[in-house]
N, C-alpha and C positions, 0 to 999 in steps of 0.2 A: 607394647611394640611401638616403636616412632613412626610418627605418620608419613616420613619417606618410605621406609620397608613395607608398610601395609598397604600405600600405593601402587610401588612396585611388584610386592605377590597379587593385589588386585587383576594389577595388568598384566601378569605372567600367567595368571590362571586363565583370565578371558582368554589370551591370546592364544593355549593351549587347546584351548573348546574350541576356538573357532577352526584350528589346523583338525582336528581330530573329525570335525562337523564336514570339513569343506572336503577331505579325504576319502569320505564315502560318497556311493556314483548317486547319492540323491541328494543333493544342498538341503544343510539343515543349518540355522541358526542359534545360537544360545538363545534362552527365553530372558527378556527384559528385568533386570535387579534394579530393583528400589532400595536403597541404603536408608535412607531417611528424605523424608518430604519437606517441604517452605510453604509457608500460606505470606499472603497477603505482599507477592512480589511485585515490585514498582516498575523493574526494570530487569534488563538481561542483553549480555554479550551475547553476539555469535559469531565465532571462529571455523575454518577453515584450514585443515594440515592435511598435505600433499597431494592436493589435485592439482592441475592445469590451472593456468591462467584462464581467467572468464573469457570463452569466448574460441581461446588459444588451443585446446585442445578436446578428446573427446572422453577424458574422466573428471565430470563435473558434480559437485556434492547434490545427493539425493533430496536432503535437508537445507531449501535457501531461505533467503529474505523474505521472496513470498510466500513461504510457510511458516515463519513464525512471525510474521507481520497480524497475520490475521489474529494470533495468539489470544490476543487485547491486553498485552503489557503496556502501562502507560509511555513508556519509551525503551525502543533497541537501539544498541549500538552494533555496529557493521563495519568493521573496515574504517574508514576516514572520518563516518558522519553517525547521525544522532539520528533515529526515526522519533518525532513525539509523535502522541494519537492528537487528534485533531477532529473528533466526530468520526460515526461512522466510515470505517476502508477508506480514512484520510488519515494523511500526517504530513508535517511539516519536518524537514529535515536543514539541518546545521550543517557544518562541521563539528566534529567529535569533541573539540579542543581538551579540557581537564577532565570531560566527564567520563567519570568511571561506574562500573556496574561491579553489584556483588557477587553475583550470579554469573555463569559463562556455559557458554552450549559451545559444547566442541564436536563436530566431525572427525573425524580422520578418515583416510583414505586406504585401502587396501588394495596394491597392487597386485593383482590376478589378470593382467593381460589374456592371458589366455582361455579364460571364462568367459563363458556368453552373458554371466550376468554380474553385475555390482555389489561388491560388500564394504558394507564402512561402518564405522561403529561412532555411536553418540554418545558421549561424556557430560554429565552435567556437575558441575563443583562451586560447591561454597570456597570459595578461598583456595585450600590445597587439599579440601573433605569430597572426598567424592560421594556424590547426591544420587546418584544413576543412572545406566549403562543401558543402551540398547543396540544390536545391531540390525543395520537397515540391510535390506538388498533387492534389487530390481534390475530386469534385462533393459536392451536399449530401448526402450518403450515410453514415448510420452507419457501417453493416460498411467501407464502402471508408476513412472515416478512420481505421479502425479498423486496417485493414490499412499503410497509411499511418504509423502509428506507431510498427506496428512494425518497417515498413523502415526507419526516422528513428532508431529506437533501435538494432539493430545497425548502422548507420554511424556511432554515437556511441561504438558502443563500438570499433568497428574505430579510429577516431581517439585513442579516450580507453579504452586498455584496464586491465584490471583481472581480478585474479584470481579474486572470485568468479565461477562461474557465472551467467550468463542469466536471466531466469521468461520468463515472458508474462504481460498482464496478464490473460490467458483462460483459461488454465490453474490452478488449485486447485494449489496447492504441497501439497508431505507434509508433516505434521507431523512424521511419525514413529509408533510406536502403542507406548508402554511397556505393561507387563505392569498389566492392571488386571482386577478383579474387582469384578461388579456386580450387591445385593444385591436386590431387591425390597422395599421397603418399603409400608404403609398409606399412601394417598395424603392423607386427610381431607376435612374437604367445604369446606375454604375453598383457595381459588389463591391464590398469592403474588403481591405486586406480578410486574409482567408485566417489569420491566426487574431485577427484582431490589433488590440494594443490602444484603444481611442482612448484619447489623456493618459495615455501612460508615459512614465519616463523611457527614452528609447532604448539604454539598459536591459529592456523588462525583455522577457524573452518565452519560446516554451522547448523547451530542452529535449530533442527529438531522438534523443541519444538512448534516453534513458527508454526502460520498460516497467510500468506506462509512462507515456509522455509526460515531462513534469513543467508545471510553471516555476521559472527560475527569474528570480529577481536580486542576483549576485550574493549576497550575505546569506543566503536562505530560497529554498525551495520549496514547493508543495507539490505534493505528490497525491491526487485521490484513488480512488478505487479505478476509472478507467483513465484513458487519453485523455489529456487536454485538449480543447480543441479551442479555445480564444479566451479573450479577457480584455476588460478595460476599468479604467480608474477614473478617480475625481475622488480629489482635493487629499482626504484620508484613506482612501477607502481604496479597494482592489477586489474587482469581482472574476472569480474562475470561473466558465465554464466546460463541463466534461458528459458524457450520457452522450444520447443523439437528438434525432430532431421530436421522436416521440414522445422522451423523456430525457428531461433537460435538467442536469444539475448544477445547482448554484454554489458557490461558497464563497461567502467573506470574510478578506484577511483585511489588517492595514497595513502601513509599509513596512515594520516592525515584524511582519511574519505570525503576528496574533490572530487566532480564529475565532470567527466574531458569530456565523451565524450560518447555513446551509439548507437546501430544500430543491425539493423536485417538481418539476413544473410539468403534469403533462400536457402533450401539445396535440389537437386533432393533424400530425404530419407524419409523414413517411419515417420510418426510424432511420433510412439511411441520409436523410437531408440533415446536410452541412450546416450550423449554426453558426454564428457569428455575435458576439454581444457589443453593445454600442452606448453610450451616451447615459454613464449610471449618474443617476443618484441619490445620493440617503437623505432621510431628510426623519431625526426620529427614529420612530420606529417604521418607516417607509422605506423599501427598495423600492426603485424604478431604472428602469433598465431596458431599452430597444434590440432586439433580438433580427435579426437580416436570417433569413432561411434559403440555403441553395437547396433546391427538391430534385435536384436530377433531369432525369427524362420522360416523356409521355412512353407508351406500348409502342407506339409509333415510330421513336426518336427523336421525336420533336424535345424542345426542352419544356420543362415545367415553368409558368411563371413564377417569379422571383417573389417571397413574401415576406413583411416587416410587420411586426408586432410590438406592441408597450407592455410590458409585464409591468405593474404594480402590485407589490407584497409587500404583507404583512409580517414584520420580523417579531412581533410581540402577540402571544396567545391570548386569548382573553381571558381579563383579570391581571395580568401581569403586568410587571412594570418593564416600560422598555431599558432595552440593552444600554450599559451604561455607557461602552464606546461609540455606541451612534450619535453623538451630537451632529448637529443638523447642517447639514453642506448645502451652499444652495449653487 
C-alpha cells in the first residue's frame, strides 16, 4: 500500500477511536502506538496545528517548548529559531535559517469547545513514516497540563531516543560548583544599573519578553534554566547571571554565542536578594567577577545594607587543562 493511503487509514482510524472514546459520558482516550522507535537522535522539530496564537486565545497546545526542551536533544527547532543545549537547562538560541530536523513533533488541536477538558493528539514522523501517536488531554488546570507534558515528553522520547539524559522542566538542574573564593568588598552608596550591562556593548540587552528572561545580544540569545537577572563583559568574554542571591549562576559565552563554561556560587544571602554582576575578568583559567547585592528589607522595614563581593573561580578542575577559549584578558 503507498505510504499516502496508510497515512491516511492511520489517521481515519485514530480519528474514529477518538469520536467513539469522546462519545461515551466517561472521557477515554486511545492508548499510545509506537510504530517503530529512533536511537541516537540529535535533533527534533516541534510544530503546532490549530491552536490560538500564543498568548491570543484560550486553546493552547498541552505539549510546548518547555516540555520538550528539557528532553536533552542536542538542538530543537521551534517556529523561527533553533534551541542548542548549552549545559545543563541552558541553550542558546539562533534564528532557525537552513537548519532542518529529521524528526518532527506535531500537536494538533481538537476542537471540543464545549468540553471542560483538552484533546490533541501528538504525531511524531520520520520524514512522511509515522514514528507514533499519542493523545494528550487535560482540563484547564495549570499543574495538570503541567503534568501532561511531561507524560508527552517521555513518550517522545521513548519514540525519539537519545543519549543525553532527561530534566524536568520543574526541576533546577546542577550547575556544577567549581572551586571559588569570595571576598567582601565596600559596597558604596550608589547601585548599579539593576540589569547590569558593565563593558558591555549597549546592544546587549536582557529580553523581558521572553519566558524566562533571556540574554539577548542581537544575532543570538541565551536562554538558562531561570531569569536573567544581569551581565557584564570585557574584552571576549560575556558573563550571564540567573539563580538568586543564595545561589548564583554563572555562564560564559563570547560574543559569538559560544558556551565556554557555567557554575553555581552559593552565597551566605537572602535567596530573594537582587544580584548584579560587575567588572569580569578572565585571565586563564581564572574568573573574577564583582557581584553588588540588593538584600531588601530588615523585619522592621528598614532596608538591608548594600553588599559587594569578589568572586574568584576556578574554570579548570584539577589536573586539567585549561579551557582553550579563555586566553588571558587583562
Amino acid at each position: 500500500m503507498p505510504t499516502f493511503y496508510k497515512l491516511l487509514l492511520s489517521a481515519l482510524i485514530a480519528a474514529g477511536a477518538l469520536t467513539m472514546c469522546m462519545s461515551r459520558s466517561e472521557l477515554r482516550v486511545p492508548a499510545p502506538v509506537v510504530m517503530r522507535s529512533a536511537s541516537g537522535v540529535e535533533g527534533s522539530e516541534l510544530r503546532h496545528i490549530g491552536f490560538d496564537q500564543p498568548g491570543a486565545g484560550p486553546f493552547q497546545p498541552l505539549f510546548g517548548l518547555d516540555d520538550v526542551l528539557p528532553a536533552g536533544y542536542p538542538f530543537v527547532l521551534h517556529r523561527d529559531k533553533v534551541y542548542r543545549s548549552a549545559g545543563p537547562g541552558s541553550f542558546v538560541v539562533r534564528p532557525r535559517g537552513d537548519v532542518r530536523a529529521r524528526y518532527v513533533v506535531e500537536e494538533h488541536a481538537d476542537r471540543s469547545e464545549d468540553r471542560p477538558d483538552r484533546i490533541t493528539s501528538l504525531s511524531i514522523r520520520d520524514g512522511d513514516e509515522l514514528l507514533g501517536r499519542k493523545f494528550l488531554r487535560a482540563q484547564h488546570d495549570q499543574a495538570e497540563r503541567g503534568r501532561v507534558g511531561e507524560d508527552a515528553m517521555a513518550f517522545v522520547r521513548r519514540v525519539l531516543g537519545t543519549q543525553a539524559p532527561a530534566g524536568s522542566r520543574f526541576d533546577e538542574p546542577s550547575y556544577g560548583a567549581a572551586p571559588v573564593t569570595h571576598t567582601p568588598l565596600r559596597a558604596g552608596r550608589i547601585d548599579p544599573p539593576i540589569h547590569g550591562g558593565d563593558g558591555c556593548p549597549p546592544s546587549y540587552r536582557i529580553a523581558t519578553a521572553a519566558s524566562p528572561n533571556q540574554f539577548d545580544a542581537g544575532a543570538w540569545s541565551f536562554r538558562p534554566w531561570s531569569d536573567v537577572d544581569s551581565y557584564a563583559c570585557t574584552g571576549n568574554f560575556i558573563l550571564v547571571a540567573s539563580g538568586d542571591g543564595a545561589r548564583l549562576l554563572l555562564d560564559l559565552l563570547d560574543p559569538a554565542g559560544q558556551h565556554l563554561f557555567q557554575t553555581e556560587v552559593a552565597m551566605p544571602l537572602d535567596a530573594r536578594a537582587g544580584a548584579t554582576v560587575q567588572r569580569l575578568r578572565v585571565n586563564g583559567d581564572r574568573l573574577q567577577a564583582d557581584v553588588h547585592y540588593r538584600p531588601g528589607k530588615l523585619a522592621d522595614g528598614k532596608p538591608r545594607p548594600r553588599q559587594k563581593f569578589r568572586l574568584v573561580i576556578s574554570m579548570t578542575p584539577p589536573g586539567a587543562e585549561a579551557p582553550a577559549a579563555a586566553v588571558a584578558v587583562k
